[in-house]
C-alpha positions as CSV (number, residue, x, y, z in Angstrom):
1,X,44.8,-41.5,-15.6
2,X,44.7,-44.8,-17.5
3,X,41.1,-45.7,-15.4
4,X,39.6,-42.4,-17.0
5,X,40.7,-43.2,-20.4
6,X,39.4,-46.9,-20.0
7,X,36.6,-45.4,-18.5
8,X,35.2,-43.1,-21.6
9,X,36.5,-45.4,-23.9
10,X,34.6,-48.5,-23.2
11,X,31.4,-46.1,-22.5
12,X,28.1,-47.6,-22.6
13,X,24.9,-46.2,-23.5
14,X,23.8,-46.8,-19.8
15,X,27.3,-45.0,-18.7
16,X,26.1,-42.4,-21.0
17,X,23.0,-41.2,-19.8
18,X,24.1,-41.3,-15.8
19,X,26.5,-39.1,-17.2
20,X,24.0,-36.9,-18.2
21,X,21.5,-36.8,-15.5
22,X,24.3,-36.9,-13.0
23,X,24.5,-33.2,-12.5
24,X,20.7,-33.2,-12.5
25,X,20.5,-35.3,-10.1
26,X,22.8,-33.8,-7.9
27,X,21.2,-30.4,-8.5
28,X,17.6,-32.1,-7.1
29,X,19.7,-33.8,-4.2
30,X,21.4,-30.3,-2.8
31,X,17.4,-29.0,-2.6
32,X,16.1,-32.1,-0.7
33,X,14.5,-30.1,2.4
34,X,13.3,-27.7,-0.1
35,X,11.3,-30.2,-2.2
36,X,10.8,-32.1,1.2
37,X,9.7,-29.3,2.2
38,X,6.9,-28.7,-0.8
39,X,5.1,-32.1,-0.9
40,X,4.2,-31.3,3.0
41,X,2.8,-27.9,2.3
42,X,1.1,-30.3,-0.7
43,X,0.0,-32.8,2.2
44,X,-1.1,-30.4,4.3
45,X,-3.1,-28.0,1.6
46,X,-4.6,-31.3,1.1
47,X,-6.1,-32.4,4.5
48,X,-7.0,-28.6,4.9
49,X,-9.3,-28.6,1.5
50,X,-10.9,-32.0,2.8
51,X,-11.5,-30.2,6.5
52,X,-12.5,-27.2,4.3
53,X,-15.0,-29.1,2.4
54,X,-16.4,-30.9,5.1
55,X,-17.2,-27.9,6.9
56,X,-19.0,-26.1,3.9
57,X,-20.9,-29.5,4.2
58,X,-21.9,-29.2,8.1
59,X,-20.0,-32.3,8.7
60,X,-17.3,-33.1,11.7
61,X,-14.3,-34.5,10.8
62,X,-14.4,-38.0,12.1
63,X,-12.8,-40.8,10.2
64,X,-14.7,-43.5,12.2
65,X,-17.9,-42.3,10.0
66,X,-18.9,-43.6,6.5
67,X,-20.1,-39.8,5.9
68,X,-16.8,-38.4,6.1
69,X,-15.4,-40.8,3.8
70,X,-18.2,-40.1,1.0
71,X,-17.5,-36.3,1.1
72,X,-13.8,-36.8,-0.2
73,X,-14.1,-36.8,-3.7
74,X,-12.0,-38.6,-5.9
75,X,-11.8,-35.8,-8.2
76,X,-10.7,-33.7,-5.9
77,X,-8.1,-36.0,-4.9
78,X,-7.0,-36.4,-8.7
79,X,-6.2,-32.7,-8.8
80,X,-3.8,-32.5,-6.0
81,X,-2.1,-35.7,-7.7
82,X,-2.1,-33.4,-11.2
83,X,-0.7,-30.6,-9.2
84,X,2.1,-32.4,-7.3
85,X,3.0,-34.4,-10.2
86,X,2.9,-30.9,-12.6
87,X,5.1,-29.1,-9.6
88,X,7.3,-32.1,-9.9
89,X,7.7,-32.0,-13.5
90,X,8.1,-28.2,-13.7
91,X,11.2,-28.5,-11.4
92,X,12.8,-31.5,-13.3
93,X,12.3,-29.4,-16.3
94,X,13.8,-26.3,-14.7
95,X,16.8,-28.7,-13.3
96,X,17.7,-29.6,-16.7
97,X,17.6,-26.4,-18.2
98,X,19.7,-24.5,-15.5
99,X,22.4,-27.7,-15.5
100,X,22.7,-28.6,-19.2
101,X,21.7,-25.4,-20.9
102,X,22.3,-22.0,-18.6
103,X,24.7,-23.6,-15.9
104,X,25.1,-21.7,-12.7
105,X,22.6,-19.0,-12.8
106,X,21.9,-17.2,-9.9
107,X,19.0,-14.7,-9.0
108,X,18.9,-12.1,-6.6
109,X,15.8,-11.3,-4.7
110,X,15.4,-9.8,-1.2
111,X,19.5,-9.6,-0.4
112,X,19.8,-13.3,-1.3
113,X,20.7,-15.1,-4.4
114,X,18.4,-18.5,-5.4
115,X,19.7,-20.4,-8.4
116,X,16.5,-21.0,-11.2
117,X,15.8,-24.5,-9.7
118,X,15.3,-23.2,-6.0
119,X,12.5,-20.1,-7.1
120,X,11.3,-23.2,-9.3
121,X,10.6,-25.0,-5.8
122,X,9.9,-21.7,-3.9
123,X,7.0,-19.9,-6.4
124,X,4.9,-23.6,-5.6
125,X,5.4,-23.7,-1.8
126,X,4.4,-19.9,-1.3
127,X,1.4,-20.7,-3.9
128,X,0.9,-23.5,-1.4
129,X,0.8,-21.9,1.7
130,X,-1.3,-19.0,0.3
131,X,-4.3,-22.1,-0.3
132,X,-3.5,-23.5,3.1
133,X,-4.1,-20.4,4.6
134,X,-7.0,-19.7,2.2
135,X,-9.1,-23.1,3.4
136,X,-8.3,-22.2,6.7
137,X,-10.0,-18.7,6.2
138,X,-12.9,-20.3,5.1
139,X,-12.9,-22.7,8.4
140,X,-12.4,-20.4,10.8
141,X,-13.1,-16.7,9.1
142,X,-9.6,-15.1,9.9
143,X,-6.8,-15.5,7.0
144,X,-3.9,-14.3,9.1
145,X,-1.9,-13.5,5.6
146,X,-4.4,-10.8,4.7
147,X,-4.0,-8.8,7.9
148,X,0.1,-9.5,7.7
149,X,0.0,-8.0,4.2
150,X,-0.1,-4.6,5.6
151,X,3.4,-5.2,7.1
152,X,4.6,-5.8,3.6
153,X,6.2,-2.9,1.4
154,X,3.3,-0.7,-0.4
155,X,5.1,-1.8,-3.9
156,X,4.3,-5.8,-2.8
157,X,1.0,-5.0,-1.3
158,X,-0.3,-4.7,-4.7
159,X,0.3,-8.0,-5.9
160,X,-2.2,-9.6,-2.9
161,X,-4.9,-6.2,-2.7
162,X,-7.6,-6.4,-5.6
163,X,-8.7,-3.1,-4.9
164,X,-6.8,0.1,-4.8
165,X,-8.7,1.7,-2.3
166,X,-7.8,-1.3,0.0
167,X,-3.9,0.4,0.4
């Protein structure tokens, strides 16, 4: 009892703000293989819109060749940076706001509650694999998604059919 009092009373202003970002931080930590789990879908949307572009171009991907390296475009590169580093933000932001303002907030969706923080993390990986699967479409002509869509509830299929005469 006496190391709790000595403890707040001599606080620091470091002391302070681990105090704050403590609960944050062990929000982020409980949703490791989650976030682990999004910079690989980011990784690997990545090397599929390099193999992507380098078959609209008509060149094999072989990174023994100068060719293949000048058809990776920095700018391209810049905006899967921007978009990991906006993801990354976005679920910081959310962390903080379901810790220090809302607390324990739960959501359930599909018999199975998610606390704000993990859809934060979930909405970017399903956007993620959605472009994986969309560079891979334009590789190889088949998006398996599209055709699974069908198994999906009519109510859902709208959200991925353009046209209503599709259902």
């Amino acid at each position: 009892m006496n190391s709790t009092i000595t403890f707040f009373s001599k606080l620091t202003h470091w002391k302070e703000v681990l105090l704050l970002i403590s609960p944050i931080i062990s929000l982020l930590i409980s949703m490791q293989a989650a976030i682990l789990g999004l910079i690989i879908l980011i990784g690997l949307d990545l090397l599929t819109g390099i193999s992507r572009t380098l078959n609209e171009w008509g060149i094999k991907p072989n990174p023994l060749k100068k060719i293949f390296w000048k058809s990776i475009k920095s700018y391209l590169l810049r905006k899967t940076w921007r978009k990991a580093y906006e993801y990354g933000f976005g679920i910081v932001v959310v962390a903080v706001f379901e810790t220090l303002i809302l607390g324990s907030t739960s959501i359930s969706l599909m018999d199975r509650n998610f606390s704000i923080t993990e859809l934060a993390i979930i909405i970017p990986s399903v956007i993620e694999v959605w472009s994986i699967f969309e560079n891979l479409e334009n590789i190889s002509k088949r998006n398996i998604l599209k055709r699974l869509i069908y198994l999906m509830p009519k109510g859902a299929q709208k959200f991925f059919i353009k046209d209503k005469h599709e259902l």
